[in-house]
N, C-alpha and C positions, 0 to 999 in steps of 0.2 A: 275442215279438220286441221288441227295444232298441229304442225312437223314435229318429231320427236327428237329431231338432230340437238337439239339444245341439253334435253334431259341427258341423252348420253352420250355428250360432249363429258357436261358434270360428272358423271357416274366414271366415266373413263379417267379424269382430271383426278378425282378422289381415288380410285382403286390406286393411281400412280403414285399417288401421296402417302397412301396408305403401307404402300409395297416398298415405300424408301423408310419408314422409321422403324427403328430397331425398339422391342417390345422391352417395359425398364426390369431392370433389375430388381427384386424382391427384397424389399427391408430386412434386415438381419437388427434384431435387438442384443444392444449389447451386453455380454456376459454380468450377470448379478455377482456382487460380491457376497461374501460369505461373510455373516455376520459374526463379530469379534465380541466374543466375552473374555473378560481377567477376574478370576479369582485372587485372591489375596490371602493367601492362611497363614494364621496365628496356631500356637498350641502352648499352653502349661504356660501360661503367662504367670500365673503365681505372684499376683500381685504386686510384679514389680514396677509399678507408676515412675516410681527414680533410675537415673542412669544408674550401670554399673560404674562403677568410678577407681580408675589406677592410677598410682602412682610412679612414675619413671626412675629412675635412678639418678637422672637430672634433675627431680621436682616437677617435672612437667607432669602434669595431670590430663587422666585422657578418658571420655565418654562413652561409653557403648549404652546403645538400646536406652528403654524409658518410654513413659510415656508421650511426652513433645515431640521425641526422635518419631516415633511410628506414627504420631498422626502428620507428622513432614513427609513423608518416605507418601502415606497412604494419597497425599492429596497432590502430590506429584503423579500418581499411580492414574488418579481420577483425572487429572489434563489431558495425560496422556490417550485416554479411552472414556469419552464426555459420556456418560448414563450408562456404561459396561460395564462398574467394575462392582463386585461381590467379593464384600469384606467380611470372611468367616474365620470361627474358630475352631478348633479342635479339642478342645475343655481344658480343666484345670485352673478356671479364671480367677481364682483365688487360695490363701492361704501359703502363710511364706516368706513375707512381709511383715512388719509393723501397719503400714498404710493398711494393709488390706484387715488382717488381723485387727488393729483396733475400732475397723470401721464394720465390722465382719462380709468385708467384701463392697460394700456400699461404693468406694471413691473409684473401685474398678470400677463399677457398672454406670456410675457419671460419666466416666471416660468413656465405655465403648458405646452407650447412649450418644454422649458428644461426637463421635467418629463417625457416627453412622453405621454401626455393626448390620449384617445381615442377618443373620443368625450364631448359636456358638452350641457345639456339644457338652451334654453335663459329664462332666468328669468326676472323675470318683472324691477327687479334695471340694468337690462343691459342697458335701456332705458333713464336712469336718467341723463346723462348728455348732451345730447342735441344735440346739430351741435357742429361740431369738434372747440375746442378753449376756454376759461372760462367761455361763457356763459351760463346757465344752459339749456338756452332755445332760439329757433330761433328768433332774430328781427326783419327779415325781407325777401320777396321772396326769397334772393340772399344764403341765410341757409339753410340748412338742418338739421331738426330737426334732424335725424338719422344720423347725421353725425360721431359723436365720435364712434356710435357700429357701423357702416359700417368701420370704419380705423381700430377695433377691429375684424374685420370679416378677413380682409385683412390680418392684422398680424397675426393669428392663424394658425399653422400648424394643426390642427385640428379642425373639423366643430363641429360646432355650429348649436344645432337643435332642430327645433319646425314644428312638422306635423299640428297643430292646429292654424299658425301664417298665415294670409292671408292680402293681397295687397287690400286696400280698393276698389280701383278702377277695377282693373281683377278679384279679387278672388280667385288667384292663390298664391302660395308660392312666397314672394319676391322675383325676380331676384338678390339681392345684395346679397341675403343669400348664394346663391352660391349649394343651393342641397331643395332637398323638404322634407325635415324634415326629413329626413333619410343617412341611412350610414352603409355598410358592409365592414364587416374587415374579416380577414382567419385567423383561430388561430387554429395550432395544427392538419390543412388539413379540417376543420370543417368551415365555412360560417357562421359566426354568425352578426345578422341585429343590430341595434339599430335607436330607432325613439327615436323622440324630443316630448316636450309639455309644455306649456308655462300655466299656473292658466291664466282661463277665466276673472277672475278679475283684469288683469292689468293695464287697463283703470282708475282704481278706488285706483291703488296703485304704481302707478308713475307718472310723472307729464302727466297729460292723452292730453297734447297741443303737447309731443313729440311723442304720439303715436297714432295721430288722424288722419294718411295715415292708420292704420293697420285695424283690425279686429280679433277677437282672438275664431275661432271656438271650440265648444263645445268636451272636450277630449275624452268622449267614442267612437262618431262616428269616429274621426280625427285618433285616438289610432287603431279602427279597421282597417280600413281602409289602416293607414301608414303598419301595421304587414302584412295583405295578400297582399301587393305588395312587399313585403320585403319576403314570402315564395316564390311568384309565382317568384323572382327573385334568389331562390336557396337559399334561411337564411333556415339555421337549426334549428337556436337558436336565438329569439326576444329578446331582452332587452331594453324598455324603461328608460331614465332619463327621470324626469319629477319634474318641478318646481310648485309641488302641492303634499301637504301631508297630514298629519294625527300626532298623538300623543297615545304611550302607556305608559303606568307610567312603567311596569312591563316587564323586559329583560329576565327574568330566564328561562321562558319555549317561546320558539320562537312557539308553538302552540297552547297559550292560550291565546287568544286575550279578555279575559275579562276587560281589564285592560285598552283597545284602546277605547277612546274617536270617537264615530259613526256619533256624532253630526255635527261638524266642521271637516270634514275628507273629503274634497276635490279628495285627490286620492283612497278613499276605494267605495264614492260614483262612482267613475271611472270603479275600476274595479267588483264592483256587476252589472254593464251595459254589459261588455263584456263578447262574450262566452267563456267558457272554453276553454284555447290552443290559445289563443290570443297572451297571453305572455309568457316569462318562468320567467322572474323576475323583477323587478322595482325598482330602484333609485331616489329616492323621496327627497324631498326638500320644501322651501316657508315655511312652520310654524314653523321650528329650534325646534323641539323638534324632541326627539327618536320613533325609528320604529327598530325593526329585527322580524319581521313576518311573519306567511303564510297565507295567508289570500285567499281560496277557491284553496291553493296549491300552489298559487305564493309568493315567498320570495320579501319580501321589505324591505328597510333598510333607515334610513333618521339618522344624529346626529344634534345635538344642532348646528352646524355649527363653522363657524371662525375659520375654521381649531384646534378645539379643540381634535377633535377624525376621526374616518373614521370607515365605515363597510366592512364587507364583505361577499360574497356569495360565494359559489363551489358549481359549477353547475359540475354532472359527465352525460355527454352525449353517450348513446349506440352507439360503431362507425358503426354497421351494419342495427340497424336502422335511425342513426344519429338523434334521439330525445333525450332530456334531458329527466334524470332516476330521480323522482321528489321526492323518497322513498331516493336517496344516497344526495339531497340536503342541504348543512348544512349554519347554518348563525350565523356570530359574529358580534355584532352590538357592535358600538358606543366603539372601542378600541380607549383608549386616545393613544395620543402624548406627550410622555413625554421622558424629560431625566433622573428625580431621580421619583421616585414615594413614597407616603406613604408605608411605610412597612406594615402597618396593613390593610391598605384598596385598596392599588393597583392601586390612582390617583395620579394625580396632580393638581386636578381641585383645584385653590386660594380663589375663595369663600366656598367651603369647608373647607380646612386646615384653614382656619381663624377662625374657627368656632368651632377646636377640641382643645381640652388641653393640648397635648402632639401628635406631627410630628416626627417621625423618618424616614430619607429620604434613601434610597437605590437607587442605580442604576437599572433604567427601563433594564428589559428584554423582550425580544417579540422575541417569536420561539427560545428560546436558545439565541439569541444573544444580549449581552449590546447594547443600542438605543446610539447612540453620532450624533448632527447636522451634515450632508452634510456640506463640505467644499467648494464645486464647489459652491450651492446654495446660501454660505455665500457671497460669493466674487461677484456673480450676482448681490445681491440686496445691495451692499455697497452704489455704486454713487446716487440710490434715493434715500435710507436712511439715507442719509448726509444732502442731501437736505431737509427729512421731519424732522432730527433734529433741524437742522437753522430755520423753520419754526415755529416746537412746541415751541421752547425756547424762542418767542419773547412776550415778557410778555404784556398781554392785560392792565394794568392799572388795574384791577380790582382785589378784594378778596372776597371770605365768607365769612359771618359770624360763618356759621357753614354748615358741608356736606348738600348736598340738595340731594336728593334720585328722584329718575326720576317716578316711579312708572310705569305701564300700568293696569292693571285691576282693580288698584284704585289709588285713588287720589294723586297724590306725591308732595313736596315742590317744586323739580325744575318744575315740570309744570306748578303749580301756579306760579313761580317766571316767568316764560317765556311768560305766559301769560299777567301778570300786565306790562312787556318788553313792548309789543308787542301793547295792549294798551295805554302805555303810549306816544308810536314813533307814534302811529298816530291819538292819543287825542280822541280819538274812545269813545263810550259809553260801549263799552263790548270788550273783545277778548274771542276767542278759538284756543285753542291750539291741534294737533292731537298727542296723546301720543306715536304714531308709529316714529314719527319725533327727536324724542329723545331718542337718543342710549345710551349714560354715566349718571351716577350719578356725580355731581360737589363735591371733595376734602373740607373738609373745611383750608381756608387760601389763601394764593396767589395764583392767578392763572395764569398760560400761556397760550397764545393761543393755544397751544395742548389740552390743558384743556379743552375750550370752543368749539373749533374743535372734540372732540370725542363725547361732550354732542350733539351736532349739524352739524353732518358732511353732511347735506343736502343743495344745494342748494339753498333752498328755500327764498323768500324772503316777505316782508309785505305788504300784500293787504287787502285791506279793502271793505266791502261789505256794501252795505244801504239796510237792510230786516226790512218790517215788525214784529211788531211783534210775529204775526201769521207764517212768514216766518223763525223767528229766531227759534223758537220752534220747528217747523219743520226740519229744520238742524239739531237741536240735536237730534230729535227722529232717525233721520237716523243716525246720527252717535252712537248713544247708541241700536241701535234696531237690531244689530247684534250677531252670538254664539262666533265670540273672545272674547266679554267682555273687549273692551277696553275703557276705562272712560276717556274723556276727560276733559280738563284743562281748566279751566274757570275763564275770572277777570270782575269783574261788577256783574258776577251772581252768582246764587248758585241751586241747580241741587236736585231736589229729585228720585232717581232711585232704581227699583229693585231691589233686591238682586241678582239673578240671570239673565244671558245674554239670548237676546232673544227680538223680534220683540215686540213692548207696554211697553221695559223697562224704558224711559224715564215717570215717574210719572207726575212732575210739574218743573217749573221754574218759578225762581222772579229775579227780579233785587237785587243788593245787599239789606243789611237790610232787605228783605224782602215784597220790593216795586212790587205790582204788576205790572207783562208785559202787556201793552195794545196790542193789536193784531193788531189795526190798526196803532199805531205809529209806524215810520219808525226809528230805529238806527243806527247807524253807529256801524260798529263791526267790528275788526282788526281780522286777521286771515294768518297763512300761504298760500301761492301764490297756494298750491298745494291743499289747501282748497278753494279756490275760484275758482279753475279752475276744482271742482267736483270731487278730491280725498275725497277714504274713503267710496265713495258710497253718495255724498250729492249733486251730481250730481242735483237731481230732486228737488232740490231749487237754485243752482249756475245757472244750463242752461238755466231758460227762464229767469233770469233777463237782462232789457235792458244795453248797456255796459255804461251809464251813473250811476248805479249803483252798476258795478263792474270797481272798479280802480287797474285793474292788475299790471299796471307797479310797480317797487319797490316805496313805499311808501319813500320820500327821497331818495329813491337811497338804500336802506339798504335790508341788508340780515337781516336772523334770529340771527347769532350770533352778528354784528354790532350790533342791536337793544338793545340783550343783556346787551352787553358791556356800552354801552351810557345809558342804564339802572343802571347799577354799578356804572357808574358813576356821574351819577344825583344824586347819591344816598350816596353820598361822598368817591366813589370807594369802597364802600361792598356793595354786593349782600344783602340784608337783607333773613331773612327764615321767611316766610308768614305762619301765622296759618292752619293746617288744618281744614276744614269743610265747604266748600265751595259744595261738596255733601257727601249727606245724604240717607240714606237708609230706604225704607220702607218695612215693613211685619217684618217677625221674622226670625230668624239667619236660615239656612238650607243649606243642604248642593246641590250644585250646579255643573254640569260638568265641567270640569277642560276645562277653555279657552285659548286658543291658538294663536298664532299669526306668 
């Protein structure tokens, strides 16, 4: 028999072996980053492809925004965050411009094609020009009202979207739109949704005859609704554009929303409707004033528009829960577009500098790198911008006397001067004029038609309305009895209003001099085409008149600016500058919410 002494020698040798190593420490995987999405929102671009362009009191000339600036800005945006970044809009992509205007929107949508858009919401001026062709408006069966934004749908390499836009006759999301107000993109292995939303009021803020197939559903339930078919379809991450906003004076702390205007806040009234986790962010747009806030934890972000600036949002999303971490979400709102910037203050905004007594101009930086325009983007928009200079240089016959200032929340010269226009083309006993209808202040001296084309870049044309007295009054309470606060323009009459915006603003009205308005006498009143056909909200006095009453067709044949012009020159080719005080204010000075438009 084998001694065993050897076997447990070993067995002793090993246990001893065994009893001296310390058992290893457990792998720990290291912490997952949270994955990084940047938003990028645009809003009310309004066709401006060209820099704004000012003049210094030295001659120096200085750039803001355009097309080249923002595709510079966007593709700095994308080094920074390689296949992160979502470049959206907020609507308004057109109309406002000549570029966009003579191409009906076409050289925008090259451009946001060229950029690489993600998506963009339809806004209410995507409606403005009509069935495909110069006419603003359909003439007849064989038109289609939607014709220009259907050929604009078509060219898009990217959708165009409104969860709230519905087909008058179905109820349904338009068939031409091509999707139901929604849209999923993969960025970074992550599903992230984006819906559309169109301001319930676009009936009432474009010519409402081109969009009287549609119907424009109420945004919180459309908003809820588009977001849980966009989770139960696998979105990680909602992100709303939405051609509906708000206004805060104050950018410094993106958490104190003291400063945001509650009143006229379209999309804040939006999302206090919706539950929490509806959305993770929103791109807002339609009132062109600033947003970068959190408002119940959601970031939103809106700038003044025309390509002056852009926002931005970094969403960092948990990749193992794949929900956005709403604690790492950071927001820069409203970064201008510039090439040189003030050295002291860090714009290039022209109505500023014009305003300080000493510009020293530096070369814009953004993330470490000098901004210089996109060359590709320059060479895109050459062939129409050839065209809209042959256009702008063709000199109207006309000049100022001196600048005319367009005003909106009070009174301005060029309104009045537009309105006594407007007036006088169709012998009328009164005109009104909607101050939304007037985008430039007129130069004083010669003018070109580029001139009168930026003061007036709407189609509109002169129609005339036979109200009542009692009628006429009525119209303007509705048009004065709203929180923007916009004052309209008045010839024949003279206007006593509120200090403050707000439903019973309208006080009184007389005829000029101070002739009382009989209520039952009927006047003729001249008015843009887009006012008698119930923009503005004046609807509830244009719709039940019988059409013997309303003379929609152009009054002569004339637009707003023709009117103009033919005005100027009645007038021995100067514009004269009409006195102000045509309204007047009643109660005592106080201070009132900051209106919006």
């Amino acid at each position: 028999m084998r001694s065993p002494r050897p076997f447990l020698l070993a067995l002793v040798t090993c246990a001893a072996a065994c009893a001296g190593t310390q058992p290893s420490a457990p792998v720990v995987a290291p912490p997952i980053s949270p994955v990084r999405i940047t938003l990028v929102g645009l809003n009310d671009f309004h066709g401006q492809v060209e820099p704004h362009r000012t003049k210094l009191a030295d001659g120096r000339v200085v750039e803001e925004g355009g097309a080249a600036m923002l595709a510079a800005y966007v593709a700095r945006l994308r080094e920074d965050n390689p296949g992160g970044v979502l470049l959206l809009d907020g609507g308004d992509l057109f109309q406002g411009t000549l570029a966009s205007n003579l191409t009906e929107g076409a050289i925008v949508v090259d451009v946001y094609n060229h950029l690489g858009f993600t998506a963009a919401a339809i806004g209410n001026h995507e409606f403005d020009y009509g069935p495909a062709g110069p006419a603003p408006m359909a003439a007849g069966s064989g038109e289609d009202p939607l014709g220009a934004l259907k050929a604009r749908v078509k060219q898009a390499r990217f959708p165009l979207l409104s969860a709230n836009l519905r087909d008058a006759a179905t109820g349904k999301s338009p068939s031409w739109l091509g999707n139901d107000g929604t849209h999923i993109v993969v960025v970074k292995g992550l599903r992230v949704g984006v819906l559309g939303l169109t301001t319930e009021s676009t009936p009432s803020v474009t010519n409402p005859a081109n969009v009287d197939s549609l119907r424009f559903a109420p945004l919180a339930s459309s908003a809820l609704e588009a977001s849980r078919s966009l989770r139960e379809r696998g979105a990680d991450v909602v992100v709303a554009v939405a051609h509906a906003g708000g206004q805060c004076s104050d950018l410094r702390n993106p958490r104190d929303t003291s400063s945001c205007d509650k009143g006229d806040a379209e999309i804040l009234d939006m999302l206090a409707a919706l539950p929490q986790g509806t959305l993770d962010a929103v791109v807002a747009g339609h009132t062109h004033q600033t947003m970068g806030h959190f408002f119940d934890g959601v970031p939103i972000i809106e700038t003044t528009g025309q390509a002056r600036s852009l926002g931005v949002v970094e969403l960092f999303v948990d990749p193992v829960k794949r929900r956005v971490d709403p604690s790492l979400t950071r927001i820069q709102a409203a970064v201008p577009l510039c090439t040189q910037v003030d050295a002291v203050h860090g714009d290039c905004d022209g109505r500023r500098l014009r305003e300080r007594a000493e510009v020293k101009l530096s070369p814009s930086v953004f993330l470490g790198t000098a901004m210089r325009p996109d060359a590709e983007v320059t060479r895109l928009l050459a062939p129409t911008l050839a065209k809209v200079d042959e256009a702008q240089g063709r000199a109207s016959g006309v000049s100022c006397a001196s600048p005319l200032a367009r005003g909106f929340t009070e009174e301005g010269a060029l309104g009045n001067v537009i309105a006594d226009a407007l007036r006088e083309a169709a012998g009328a006993d009164a005109a009104v004029m909607n101050p939304g209808g007037i985008r430039a202040d007129l130069p004083g001296g010669t003018l070109s038609f580029g001139h009168v084309y930026q003061a007036l870049p709407f189609d509109n044309t002169v129609a005339v309305l036979t109200l009542t007295g009692a009628e006429l009054r009525h119209l303007l309470e509705l048009a004065h009895g709203v929180e923007r606060g916009a004052v309209f323009a008045v010839s024949g009459l003279e206007l006593t209003l509120a200090r403050c915006p707000g439903p019973g603003r309208l006080q009184g009205v007389t005829l000029e001099g101070g002739k009382p308005l009989v209520p039952e006498q009927r006047y003729r009143v001249a008015v843009p085409d887009f006012l008698a056909r119930g923009g503005d909200g004046v609807d509830g006095v244009t719709r039940p008149l019988p059409p013997e009453r309303a003379e929609l067709s152009p009054f002569r044949g004339m637009d707003l600016r023709e009117a103009l012009i033919a005005y100027g020159r009645s007038h021995g080719g100067v514009l004269p500058t009409p006195a102000l005080g045509r309204v007047r204010y009643s109660g005592v000075a106080q201070v009132c919410p900051t209106a919006s438009r």
